[in-house]
C-alpha positions as CSV (number, residue, x, y, z in Angstrom):
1,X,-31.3,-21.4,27.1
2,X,-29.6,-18.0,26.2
3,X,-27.1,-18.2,23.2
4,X,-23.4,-17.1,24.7
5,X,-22.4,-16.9,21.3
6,X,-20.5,-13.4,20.5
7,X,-21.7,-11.0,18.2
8,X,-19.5,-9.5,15.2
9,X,-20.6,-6.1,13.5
10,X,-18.9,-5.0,11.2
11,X,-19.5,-2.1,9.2
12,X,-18.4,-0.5,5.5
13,X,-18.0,2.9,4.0
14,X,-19.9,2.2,0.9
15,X,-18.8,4.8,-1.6
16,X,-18.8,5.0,-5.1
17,X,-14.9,3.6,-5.8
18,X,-15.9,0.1,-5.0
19,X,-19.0,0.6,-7.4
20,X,-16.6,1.6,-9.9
21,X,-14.6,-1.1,-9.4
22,X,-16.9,-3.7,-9.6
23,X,-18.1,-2.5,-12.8
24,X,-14.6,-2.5,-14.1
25,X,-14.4,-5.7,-13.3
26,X,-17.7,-6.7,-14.8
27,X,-16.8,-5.1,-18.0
28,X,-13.3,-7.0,-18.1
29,X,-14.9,-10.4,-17.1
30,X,-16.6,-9.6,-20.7
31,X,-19.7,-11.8,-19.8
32,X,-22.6,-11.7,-18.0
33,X,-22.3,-12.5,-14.0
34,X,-24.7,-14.0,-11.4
35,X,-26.4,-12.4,-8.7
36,X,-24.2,-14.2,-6.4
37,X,-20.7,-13.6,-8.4
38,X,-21.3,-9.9,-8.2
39,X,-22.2,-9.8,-5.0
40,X,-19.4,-12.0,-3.5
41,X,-16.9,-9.5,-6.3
42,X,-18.7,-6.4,-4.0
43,X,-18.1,-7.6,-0.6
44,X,-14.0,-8.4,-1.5
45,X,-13.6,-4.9,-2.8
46,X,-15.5,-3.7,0.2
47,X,-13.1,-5.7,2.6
48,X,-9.7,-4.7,0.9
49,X,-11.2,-0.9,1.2
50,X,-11.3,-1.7,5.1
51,X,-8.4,-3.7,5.0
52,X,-10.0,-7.0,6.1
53,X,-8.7,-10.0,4.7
């Protein structure tokens, strides 16, 4: 049984601004962050860059 599920790509300009960002942010959260809190921070700058909400 085939999966008739469809298929979203969706694909981000990675350049340094959102890098900046997130250390910005980083620095302001004035503590250290998880794996996982930096990551999720990354992927929000990276959708308000595309404008994806």
């Amino acid at each position: 049984m085939q999966n008739n599920l469809s298929k979203v790509e969706t694909n981000y300009k990675i350049d340094a601004t959102q890098l900046e960002r997130l250390v910005e942010w980083l620095r302001k959260s004035n503590r250290p962050q998880s794996l996982k809190s930096l990551t999720r921070r990354y992927i929000e700058l990276l959708k308000e860059s595309a404008g994806v909400k």
